[in-house]
TORLUM-235824 format. One line per 5 residues: number of its first residue (from 1); their letters; for each residue x, y, z of N, C-alpha, C. Coordinates in Angstrom, 1 decimal, always signed. Layout:
NUM> A> X Y Z X Y Z X Y Z; ...
***
This chain:
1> XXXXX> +210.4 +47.7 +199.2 +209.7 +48.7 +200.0 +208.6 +49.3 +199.2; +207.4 +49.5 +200.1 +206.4 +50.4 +199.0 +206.1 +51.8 +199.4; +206.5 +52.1 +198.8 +206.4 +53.9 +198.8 +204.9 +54.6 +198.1; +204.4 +55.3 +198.6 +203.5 +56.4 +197.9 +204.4 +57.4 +197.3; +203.8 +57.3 +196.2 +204.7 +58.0 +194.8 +205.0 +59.3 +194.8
6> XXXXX> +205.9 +60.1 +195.3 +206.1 +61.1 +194.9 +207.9 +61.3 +194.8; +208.3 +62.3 +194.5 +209.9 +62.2 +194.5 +209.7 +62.7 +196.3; +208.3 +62.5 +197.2 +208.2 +63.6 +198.3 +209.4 +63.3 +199.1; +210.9 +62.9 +198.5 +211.5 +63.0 +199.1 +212.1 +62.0 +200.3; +213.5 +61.9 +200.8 +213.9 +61.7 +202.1 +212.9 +61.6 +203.1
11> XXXXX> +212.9 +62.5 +203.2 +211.7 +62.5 +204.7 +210.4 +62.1 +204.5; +209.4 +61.6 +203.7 +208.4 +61.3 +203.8 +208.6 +59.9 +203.6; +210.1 +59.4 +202.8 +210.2 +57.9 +202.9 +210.7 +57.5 +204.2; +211.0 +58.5 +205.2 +211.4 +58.4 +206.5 +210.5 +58.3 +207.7; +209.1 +59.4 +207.3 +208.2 +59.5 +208.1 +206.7 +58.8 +207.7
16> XXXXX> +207.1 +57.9 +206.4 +206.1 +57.2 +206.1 +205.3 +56.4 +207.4; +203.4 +56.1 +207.1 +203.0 +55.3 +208.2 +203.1 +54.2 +208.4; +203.5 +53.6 +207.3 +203.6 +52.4 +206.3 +204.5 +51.4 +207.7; +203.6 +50.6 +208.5 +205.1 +49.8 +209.2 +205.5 +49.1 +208.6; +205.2 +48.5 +207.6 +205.7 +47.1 +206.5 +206.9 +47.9 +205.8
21> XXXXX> +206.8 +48.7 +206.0 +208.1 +49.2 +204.9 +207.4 +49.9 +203.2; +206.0 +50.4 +203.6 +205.5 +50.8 +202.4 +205.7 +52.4 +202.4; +205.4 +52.9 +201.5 +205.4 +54.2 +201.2 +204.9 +55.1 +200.1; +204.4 +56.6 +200.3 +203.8 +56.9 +198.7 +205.0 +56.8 +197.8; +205.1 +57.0 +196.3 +206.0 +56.6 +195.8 +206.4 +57.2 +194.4
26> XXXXX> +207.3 +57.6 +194.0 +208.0 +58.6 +193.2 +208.7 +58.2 +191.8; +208.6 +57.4 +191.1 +209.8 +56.8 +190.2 +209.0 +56.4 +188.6; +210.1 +57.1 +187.9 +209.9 +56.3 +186.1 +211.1 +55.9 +186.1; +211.1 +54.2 +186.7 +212.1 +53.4 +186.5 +212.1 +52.9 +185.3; +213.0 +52.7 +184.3 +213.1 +51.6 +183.3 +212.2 +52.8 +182.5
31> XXXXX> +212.1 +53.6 +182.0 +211.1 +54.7 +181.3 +212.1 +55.4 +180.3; +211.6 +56.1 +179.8 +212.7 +56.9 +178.6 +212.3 +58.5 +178.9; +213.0 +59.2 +178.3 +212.7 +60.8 +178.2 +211.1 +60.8 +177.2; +210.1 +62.0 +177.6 +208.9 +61.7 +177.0 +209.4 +63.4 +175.8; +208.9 +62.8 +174.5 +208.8 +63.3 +173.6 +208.1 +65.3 +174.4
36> XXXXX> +208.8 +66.4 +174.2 +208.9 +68.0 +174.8 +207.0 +67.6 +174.8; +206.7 +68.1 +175.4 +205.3 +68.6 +175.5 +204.3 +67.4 +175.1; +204.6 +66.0 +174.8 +203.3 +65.1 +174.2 +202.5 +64.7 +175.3; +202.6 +65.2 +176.8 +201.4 +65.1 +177.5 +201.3 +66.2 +178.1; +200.3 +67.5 +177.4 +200.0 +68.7 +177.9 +199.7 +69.0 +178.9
41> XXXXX> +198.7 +67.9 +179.2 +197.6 +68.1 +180.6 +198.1 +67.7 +181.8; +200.2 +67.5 +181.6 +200.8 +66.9 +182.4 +201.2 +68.4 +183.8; +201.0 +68.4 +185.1 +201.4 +69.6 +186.1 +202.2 +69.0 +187.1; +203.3 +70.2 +187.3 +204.6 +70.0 +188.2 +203.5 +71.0 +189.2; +203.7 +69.7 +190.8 +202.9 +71.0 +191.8 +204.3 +71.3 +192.5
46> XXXXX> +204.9 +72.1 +192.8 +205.7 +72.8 +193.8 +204.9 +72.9 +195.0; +205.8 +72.0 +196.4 +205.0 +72.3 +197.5 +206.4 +72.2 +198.6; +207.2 +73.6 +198.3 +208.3 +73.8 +199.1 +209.6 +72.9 +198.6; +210.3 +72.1 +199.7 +211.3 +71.2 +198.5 +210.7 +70.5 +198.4; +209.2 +69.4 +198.3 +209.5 +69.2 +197.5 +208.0 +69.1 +196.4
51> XXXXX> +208.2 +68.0 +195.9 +207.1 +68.1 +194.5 +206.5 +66.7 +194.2; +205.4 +66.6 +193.7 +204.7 +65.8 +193.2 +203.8 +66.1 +191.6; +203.1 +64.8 +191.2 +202.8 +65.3 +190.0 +201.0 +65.8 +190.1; +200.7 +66.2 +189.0 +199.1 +66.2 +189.1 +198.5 +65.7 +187.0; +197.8 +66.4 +186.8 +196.9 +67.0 +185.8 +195.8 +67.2 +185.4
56> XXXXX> +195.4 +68.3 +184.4 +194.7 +69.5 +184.7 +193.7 +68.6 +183.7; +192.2 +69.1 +184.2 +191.0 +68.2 +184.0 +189.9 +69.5 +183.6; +190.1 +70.7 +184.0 +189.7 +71.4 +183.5 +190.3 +72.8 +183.1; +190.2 +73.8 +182.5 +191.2 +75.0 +182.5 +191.6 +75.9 +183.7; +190.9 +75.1 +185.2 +190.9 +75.4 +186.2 +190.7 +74.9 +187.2
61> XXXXX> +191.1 +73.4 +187.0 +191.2 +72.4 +188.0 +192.3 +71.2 +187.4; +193.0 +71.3 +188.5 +194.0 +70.4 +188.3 +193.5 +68.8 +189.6; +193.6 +68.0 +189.2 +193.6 +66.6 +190.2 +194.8 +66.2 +190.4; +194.6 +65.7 +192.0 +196.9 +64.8 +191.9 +195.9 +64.1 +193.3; +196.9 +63.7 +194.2 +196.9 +63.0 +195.0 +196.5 +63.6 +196.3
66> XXXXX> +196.0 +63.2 +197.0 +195.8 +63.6 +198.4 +196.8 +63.6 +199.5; +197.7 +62.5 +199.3 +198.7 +62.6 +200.0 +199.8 +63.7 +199.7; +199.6 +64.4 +198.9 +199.9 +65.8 +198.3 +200.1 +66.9 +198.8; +198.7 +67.0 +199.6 +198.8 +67.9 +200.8 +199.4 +68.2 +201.5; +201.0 +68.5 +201.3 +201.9 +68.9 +202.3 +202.3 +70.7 +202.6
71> XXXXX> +201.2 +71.4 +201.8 +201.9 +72.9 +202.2 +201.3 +73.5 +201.0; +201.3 +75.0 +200.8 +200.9 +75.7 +199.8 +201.4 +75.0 +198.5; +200.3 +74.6 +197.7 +201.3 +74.4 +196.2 +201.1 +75.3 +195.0; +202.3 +75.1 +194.6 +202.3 +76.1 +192.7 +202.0 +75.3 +192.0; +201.0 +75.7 +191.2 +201.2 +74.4 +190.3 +201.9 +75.3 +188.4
76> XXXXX> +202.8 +74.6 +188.0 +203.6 +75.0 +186.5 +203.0 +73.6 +185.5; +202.1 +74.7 +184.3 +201.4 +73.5 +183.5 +202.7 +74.1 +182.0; +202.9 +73.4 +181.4 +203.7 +73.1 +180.1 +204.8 +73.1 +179.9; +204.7 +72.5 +181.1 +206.9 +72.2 +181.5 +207.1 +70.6 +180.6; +208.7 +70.7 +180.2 +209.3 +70.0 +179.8 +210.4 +69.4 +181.1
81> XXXXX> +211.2 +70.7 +180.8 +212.3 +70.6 +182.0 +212.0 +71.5 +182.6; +211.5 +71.1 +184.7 +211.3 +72.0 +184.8 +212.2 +72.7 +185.9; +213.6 +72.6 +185.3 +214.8 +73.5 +185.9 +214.5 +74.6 +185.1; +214.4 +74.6 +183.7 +214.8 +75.6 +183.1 +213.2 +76.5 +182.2; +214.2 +78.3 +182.2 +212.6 +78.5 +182.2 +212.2 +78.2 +180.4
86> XXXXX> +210.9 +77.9 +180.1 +210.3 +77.4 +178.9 +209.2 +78.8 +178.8; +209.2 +79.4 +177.6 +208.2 +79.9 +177.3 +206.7 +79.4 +177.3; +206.8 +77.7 +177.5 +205.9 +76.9 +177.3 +205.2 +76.9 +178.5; +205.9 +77.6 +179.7 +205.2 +77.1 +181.0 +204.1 +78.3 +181.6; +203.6 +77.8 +182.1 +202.3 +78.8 +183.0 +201.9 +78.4 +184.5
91> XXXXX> +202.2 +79.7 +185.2 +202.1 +79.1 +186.9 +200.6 +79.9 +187.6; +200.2 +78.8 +188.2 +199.0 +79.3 +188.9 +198.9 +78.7 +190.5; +198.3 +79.5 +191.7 +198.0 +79.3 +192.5 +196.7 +78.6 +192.5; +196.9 +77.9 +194.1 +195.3 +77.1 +194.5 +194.8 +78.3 +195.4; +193.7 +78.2 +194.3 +192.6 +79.4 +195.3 +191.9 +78.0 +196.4
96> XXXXX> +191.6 +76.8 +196.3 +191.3 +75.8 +197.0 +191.5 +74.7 +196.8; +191.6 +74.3 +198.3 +192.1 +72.6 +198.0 +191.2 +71.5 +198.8; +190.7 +70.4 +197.6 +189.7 +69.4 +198.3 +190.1 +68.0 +198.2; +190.8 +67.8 +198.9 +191.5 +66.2 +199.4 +190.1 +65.6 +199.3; +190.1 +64.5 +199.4 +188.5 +63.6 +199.4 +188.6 +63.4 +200.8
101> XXXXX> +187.4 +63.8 +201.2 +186.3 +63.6 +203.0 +186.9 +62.5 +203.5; +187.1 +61.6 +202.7 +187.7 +60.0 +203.4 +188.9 +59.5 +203.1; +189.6 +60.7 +202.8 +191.1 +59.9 +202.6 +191.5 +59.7 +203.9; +192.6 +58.4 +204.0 +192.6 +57.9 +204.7 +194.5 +57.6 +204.6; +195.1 +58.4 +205.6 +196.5 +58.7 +205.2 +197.3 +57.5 +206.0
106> XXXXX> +196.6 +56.7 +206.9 +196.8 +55.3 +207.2 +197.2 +54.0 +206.2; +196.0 +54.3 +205.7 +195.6 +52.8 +204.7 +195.8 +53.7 +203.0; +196.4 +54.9 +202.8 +196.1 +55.7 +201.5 +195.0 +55.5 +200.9; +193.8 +55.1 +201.6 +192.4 +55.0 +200.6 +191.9 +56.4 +200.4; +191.4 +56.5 +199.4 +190.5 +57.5 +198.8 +191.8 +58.8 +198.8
111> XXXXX> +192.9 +58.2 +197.8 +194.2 +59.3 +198.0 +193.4 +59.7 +196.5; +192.8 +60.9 +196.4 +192.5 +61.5 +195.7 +192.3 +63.1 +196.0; +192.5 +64.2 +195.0 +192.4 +65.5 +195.2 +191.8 +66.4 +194.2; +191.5 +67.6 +194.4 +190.8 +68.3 +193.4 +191.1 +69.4 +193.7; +192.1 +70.2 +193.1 +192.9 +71.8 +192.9 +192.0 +72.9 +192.2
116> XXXXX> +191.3 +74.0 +193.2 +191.2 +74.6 +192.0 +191.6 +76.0 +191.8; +192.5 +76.1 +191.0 +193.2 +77.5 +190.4 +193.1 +78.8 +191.1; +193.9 +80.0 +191.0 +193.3 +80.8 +190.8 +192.9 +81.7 +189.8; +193.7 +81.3 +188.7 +193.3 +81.5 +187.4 +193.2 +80.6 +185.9; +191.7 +80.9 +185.4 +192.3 +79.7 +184.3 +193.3 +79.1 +183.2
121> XXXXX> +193.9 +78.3 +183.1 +194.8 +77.8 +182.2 +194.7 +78.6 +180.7; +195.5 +79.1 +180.3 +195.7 +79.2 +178.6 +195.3 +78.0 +177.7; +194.7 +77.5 +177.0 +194.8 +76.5 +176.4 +195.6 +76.5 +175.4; +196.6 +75.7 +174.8 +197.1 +76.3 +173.9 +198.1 +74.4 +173.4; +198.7 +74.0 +172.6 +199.3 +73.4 +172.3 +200.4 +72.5 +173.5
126> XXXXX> +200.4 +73.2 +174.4 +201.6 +72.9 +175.0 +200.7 +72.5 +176.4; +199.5 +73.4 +176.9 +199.0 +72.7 +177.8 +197.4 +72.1 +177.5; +197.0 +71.5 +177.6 +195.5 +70.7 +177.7 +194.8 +70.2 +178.7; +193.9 +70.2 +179.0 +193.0 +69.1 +179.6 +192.9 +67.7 +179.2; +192.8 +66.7 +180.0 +192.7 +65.6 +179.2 +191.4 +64.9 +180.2
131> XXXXX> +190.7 +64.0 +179.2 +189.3 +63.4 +179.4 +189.7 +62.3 +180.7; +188.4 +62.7 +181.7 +188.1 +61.5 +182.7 +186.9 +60.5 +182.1; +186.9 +59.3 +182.9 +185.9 +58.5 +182.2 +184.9 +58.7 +182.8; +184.0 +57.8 +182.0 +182.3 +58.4 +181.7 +181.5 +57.2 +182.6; +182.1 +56.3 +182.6 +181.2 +55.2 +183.6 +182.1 +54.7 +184.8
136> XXXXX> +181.9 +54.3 +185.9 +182.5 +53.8 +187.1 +183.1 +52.0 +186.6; +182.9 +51.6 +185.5 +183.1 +50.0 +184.9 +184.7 +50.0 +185.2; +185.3 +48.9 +185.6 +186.7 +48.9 +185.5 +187.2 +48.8 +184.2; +188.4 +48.7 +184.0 +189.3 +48.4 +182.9 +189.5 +47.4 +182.9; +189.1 +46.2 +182.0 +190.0 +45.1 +181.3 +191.1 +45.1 +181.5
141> XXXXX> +191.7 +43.5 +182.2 +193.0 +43.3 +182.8 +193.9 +43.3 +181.2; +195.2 +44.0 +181.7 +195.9 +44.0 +180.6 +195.9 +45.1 +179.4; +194.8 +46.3 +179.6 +194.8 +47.1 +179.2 +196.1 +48.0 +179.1; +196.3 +48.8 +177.9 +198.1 +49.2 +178.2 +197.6 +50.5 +178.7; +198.7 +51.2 +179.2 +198.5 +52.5 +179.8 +199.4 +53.1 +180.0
146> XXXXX> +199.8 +54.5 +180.2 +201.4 +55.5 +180.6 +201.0 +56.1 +181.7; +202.3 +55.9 +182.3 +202.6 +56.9 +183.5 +203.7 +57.7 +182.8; +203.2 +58.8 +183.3 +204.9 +59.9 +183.2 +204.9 +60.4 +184.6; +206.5 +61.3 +184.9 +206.2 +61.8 +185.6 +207.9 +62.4 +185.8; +208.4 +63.5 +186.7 +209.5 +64.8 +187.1 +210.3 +63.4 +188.1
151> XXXXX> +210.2 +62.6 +188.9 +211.0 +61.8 +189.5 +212.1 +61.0 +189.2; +212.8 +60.4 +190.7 +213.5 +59.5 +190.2 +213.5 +58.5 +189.1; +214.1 +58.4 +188.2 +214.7 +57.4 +187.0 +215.4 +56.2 +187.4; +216.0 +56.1 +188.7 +216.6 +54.8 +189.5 +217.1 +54.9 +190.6; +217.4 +54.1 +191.3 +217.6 +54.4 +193.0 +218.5 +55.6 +193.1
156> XXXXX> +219.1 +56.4 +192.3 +220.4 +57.1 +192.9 +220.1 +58.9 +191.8; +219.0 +58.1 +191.1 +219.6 +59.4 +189.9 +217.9 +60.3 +189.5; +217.8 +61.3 +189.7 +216.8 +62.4 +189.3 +216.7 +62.7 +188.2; +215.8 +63.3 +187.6 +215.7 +63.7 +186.5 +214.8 +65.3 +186.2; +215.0 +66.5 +185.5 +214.3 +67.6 +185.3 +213.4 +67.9 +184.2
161> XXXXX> +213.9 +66.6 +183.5 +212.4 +66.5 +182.3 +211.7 +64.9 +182.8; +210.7 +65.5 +182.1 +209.4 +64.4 +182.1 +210.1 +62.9 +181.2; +209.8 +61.8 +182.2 +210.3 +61.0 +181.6 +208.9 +60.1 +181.8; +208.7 +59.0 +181.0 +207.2 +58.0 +180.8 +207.3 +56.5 +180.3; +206.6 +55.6 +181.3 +206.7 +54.3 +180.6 +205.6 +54.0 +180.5
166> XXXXX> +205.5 +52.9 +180.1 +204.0 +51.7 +179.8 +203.8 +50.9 +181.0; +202.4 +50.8 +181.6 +202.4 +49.5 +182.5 +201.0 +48.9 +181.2; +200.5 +47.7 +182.1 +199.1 +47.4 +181.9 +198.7 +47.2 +183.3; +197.3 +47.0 +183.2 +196.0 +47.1 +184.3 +196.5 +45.3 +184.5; +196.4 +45.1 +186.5 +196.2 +43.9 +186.5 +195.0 +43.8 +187.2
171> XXXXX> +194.3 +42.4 +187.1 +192.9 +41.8 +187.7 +193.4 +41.9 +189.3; +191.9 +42.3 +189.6 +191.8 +42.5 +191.0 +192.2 +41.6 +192.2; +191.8 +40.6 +191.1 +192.4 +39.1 +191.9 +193.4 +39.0 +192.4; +194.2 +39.2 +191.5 +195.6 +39.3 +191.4 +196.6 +39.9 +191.9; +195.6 +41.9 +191.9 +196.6 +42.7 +192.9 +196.1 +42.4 +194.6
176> XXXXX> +194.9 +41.9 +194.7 +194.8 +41.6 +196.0 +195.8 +40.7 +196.6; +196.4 +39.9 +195.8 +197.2 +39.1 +196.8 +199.1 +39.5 +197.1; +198.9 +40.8 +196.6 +200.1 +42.4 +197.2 +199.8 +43.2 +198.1; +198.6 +43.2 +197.6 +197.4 +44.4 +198.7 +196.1 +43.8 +199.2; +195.9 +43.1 +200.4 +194.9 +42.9 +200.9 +193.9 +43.7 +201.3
181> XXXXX> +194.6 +45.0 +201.4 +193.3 +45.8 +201.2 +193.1 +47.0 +200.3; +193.3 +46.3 +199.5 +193.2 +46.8 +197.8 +191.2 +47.0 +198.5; +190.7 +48.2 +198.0 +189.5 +48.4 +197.6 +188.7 +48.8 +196.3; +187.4 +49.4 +196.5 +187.1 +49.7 +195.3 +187.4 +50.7 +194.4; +188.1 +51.8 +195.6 +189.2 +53.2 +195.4 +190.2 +52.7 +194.1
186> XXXXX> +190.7 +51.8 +194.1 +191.8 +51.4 +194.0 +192.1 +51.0 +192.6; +192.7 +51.1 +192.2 +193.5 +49.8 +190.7 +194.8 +49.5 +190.6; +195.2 +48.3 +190.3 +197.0 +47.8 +190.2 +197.2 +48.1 +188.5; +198.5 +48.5 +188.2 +198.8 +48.4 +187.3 +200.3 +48.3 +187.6; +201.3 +48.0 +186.0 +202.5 +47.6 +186.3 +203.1 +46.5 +185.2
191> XXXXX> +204.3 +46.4 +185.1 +204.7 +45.4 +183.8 +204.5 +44.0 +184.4; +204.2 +43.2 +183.5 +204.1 +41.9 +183.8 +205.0 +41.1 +183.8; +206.2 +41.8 +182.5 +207.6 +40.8 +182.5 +208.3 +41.5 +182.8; +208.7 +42.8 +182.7 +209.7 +43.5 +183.2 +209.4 +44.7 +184.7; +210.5 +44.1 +185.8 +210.8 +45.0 +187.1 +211.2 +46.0 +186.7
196> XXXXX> +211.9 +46.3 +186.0 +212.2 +48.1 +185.3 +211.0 +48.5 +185.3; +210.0 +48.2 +184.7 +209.0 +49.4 +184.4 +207.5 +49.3 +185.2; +208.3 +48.8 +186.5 +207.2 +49.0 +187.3 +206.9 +50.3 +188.7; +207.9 +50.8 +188.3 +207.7 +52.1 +189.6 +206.9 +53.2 +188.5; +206.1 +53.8 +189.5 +205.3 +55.0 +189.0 +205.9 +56.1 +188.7
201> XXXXX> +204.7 +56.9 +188.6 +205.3 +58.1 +188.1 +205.2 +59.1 +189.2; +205.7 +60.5 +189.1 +205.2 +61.1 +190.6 +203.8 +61.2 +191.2; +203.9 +60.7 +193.0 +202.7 +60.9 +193.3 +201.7 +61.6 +192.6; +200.3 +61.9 +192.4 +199.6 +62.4 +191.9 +199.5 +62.3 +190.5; +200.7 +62.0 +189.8 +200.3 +61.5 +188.4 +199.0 +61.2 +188.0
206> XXXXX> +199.0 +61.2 +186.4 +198.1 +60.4 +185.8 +198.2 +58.9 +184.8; +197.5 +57.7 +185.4 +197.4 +56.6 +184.4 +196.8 +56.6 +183.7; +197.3 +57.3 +182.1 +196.1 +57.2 +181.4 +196.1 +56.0 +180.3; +195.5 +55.9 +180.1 +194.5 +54.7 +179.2 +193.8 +55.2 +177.8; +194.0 +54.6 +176.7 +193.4 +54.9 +175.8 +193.1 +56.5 +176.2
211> XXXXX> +193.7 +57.6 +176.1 +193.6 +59.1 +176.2 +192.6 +59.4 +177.2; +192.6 +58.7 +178.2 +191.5 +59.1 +179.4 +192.4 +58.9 +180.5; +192.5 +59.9 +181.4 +193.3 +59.7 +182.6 +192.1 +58.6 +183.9; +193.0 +57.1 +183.7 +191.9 +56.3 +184.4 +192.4 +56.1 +185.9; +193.2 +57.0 +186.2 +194.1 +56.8 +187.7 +194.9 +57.5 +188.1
216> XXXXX> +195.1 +57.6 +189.5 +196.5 +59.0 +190.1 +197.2 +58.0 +190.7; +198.6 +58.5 +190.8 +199.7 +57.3 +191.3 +199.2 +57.6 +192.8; +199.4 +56.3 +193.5 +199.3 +56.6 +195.0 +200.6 +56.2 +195.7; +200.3 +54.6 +195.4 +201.4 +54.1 +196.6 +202.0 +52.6 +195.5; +202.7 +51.7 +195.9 +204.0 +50.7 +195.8 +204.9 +49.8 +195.7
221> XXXXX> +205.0 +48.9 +196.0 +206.4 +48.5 +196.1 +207.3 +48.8 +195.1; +208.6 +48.5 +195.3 +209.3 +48.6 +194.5 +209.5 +47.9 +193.1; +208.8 +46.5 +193.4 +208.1 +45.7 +192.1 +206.7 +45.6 +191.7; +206.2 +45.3 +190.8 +205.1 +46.0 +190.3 +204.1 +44.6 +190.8; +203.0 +45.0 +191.0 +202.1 +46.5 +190.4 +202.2 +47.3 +191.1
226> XXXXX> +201.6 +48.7 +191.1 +201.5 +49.6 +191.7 +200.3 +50.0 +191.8; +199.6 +50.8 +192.9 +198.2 +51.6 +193.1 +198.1 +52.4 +192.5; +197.1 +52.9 +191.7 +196.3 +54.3 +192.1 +195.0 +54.1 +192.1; +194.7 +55.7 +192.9 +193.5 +55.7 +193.1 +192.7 +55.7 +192.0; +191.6 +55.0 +191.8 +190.6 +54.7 +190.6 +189.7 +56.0 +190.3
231> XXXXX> +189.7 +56.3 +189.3 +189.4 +58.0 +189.1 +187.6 +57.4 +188.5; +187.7 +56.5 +187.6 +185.8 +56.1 +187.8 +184.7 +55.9 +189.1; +185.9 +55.8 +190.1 +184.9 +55.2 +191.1 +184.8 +56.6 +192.2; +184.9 +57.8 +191.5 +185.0 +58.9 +192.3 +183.6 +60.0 +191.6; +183.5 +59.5 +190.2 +183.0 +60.5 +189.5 +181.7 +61.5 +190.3
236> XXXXX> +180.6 +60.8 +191.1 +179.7 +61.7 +191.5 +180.5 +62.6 +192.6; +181.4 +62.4 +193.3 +182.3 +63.3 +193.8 +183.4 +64.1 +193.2; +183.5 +63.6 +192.3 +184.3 +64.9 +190.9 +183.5 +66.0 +190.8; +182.6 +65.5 +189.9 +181.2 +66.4 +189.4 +181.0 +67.7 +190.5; +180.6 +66.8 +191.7 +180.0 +67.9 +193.0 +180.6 +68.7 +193.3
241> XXXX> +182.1 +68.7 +193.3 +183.7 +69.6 +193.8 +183.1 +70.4 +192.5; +183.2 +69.9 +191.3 +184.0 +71.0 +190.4 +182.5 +71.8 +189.9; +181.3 +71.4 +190.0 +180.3 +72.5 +189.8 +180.1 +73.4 +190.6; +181.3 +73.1 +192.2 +181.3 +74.2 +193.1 +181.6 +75.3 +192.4
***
């Protein structure tokens, strides 16, 4: 089944558009617990029951997914576990929310978003920003990269801390023939020998690459690869949102 990534839960894998049986999608399958705090710029959005992931790009803008958009969100930046309370954590409201003009909640194209605060982030050891890229060039197939993310761990079992695996980037070629309509939004990533470590991380996540967040989880199958939205091929629309 392909899900768009979030843990969003029962009901959105119920009320998915997906008639193939796809869906946004939620999971650090085959992943391990991530080392307390080693991805600062990582954000739990609270959006009622339930949640998805993001991360924070500037001290007052957080990015996650479009398909995200389900209701007022909190967003909690320097959570570990985020059942329990952490000195490490900091919660902010969205003074505004900009889904991209052309997402497209049909086909999940252009599942991208831009959160911005109502107050700026602390910077501090526990929470960061982390770098978007500088040119629209894709990634070299096979490039390694992490997803983390608050979701399911396996078909039955949840988890309250951040757990994170490795995929690599596959050629376009290649994810096209999972996704026919893979576009220029888009990039596959996912293990190449092992099905464990191919579910994402929570919706909105980040795939980052060499310390640059190069992607937000979108959508799925249950075997890999997996989508996200391509964060280079947005940048003159980054820029415009966030000099607002």
């Amino acid at each position: 089944m392909c899900r768009p990534h979030c843990p969003l839960l029962l009901a959105l894998l119920l009320l998915s558009p997906w008639a193939d049986g796809s869906a946004l999608r939620g999971q650090i399958i085959g992943g391990h617990e991530a080392k307390p705090h080693s991805h600062p710029y990582m954000a739990y959005l609270k959006i009622g029951l339930v949640n998805c992931g993001g991360f924070l790009v500037a001290p007052d803008w957080v990015m996650t997914a479009a398909h995200c958009l389900l209701g007022n969100i909190t967003v909690v930046l320097g959570a570990h576990n985020i059942y329990e309370p952490e000195h490490s954590q900091q919660f902010r409201g969205v003074l505004k929310y900009h889904p991209h003009p052309a997402y497209n909640p049909d086909t999940v194209a252009n599942d991208i978003m831009l959160l911005k605060l109502t107050a700026k982030a602390t910077l501090n050891k526990y929470v960061r920003t982390i770098a978007l890229p500088k040119t629209s060039s894709d990634l070299p197939t096979g490039t390694s990269c992490t997803i983390a993310g608050w979701g399911l761990i396996d078909d039955e079992h949840s988890t309250s801390k951040l757990f994170e695996t490795q995929v690599s980037i596959y050629s376009r070629r290649k994810c096209i023939l999972f996704y026919p309509h893979l576009d220029n939004g888009m990039v596959c990533a996912g293990s190449f020998h092992q099905l464990k470590d191919s579910s994402q991380g929570d919706s909105g996540g980040p795939l980052v690459c060499n310390k640059v967040a190069q992607g937000v989880v979108s959508f799925g199958y249950d075997s890999p690869p997996g989508v996200y939205a391509r964060i280079a091929n947005y940048l003159p629309w980054i820029k415009k949102i966030m000099k607002k």
